[in-house]
N, C-alpha and C positions, 0 to 999 in steps of 0.2 A: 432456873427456879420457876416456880408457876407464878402467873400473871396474878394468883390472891398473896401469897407471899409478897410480893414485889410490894404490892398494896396495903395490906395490913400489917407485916413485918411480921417474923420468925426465926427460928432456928434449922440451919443444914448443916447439914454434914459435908464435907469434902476432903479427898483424898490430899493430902501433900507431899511432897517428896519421899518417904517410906512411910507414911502415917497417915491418920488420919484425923481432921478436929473438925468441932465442931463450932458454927461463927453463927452470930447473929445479924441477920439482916434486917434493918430499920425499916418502919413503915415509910412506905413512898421512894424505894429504892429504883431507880432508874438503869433501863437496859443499858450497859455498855460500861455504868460506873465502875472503879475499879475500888477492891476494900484492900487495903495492906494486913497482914497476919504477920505482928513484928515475932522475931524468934523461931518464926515455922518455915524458912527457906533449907537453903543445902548447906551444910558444916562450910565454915570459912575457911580457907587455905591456912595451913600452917594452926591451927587451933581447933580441931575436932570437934572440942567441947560447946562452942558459939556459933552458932546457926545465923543467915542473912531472914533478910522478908521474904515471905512471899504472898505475890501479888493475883486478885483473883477477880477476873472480868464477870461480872454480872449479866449474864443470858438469859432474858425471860420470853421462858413459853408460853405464844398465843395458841391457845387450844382452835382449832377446825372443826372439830366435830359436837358442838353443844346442843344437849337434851333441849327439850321445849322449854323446862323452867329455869333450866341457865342462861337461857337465853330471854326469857322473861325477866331474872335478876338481873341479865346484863342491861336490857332495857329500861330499867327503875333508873340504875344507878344512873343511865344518863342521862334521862331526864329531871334527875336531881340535882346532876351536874352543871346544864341547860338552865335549870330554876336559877340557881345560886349565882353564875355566871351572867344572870340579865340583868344586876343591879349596874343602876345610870352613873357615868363620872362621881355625880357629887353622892351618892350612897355607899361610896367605898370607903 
């Protein structure tokens, strides 16, 4: 997923076993988390009709190559980050 998705949260697509759905990923989703898709794994032994989980590691894309104002917007955001981050012990 891209690092604004990760961020802000949305919706992807992703292939599953013979299909494909579509999941919503939360804002502030972190690389490597894993989301469960109950119902969407592989037909259960002996029961065709009932499907297991399945399980989907979160991979987000740091872009390398950004425009001058992406990289301008990457700069705000962190010195917003920077601001909000400098409040002392007792101002939390």
């Amino acid at each position: 997923i891209w690092t604004s998705i990760s961020i802000l949260g949305n919706t992807v697509k992703t292939p599953v076993g013979d299909a494909e759905v579509t999941i919503k990923v939360p804002p502030g989703t972190q690389p490597g988390q894993v989301m469960r898709l109950k119902g969407n794994g592989a037909p259960r032994l002996g029961d065709p009709n009932s499907r297991g989980d399945h399980y989907v590691t979160m991979k987000v894309e740091i872009p390398k190559d950004l425009s001058k104002e992406e990289e301008e917007l990457i700069q705000k955001l962190k010195e917003v980050r920077e601001k909000k981050s400098k409040k002392g012990f007792f101002n939390r």
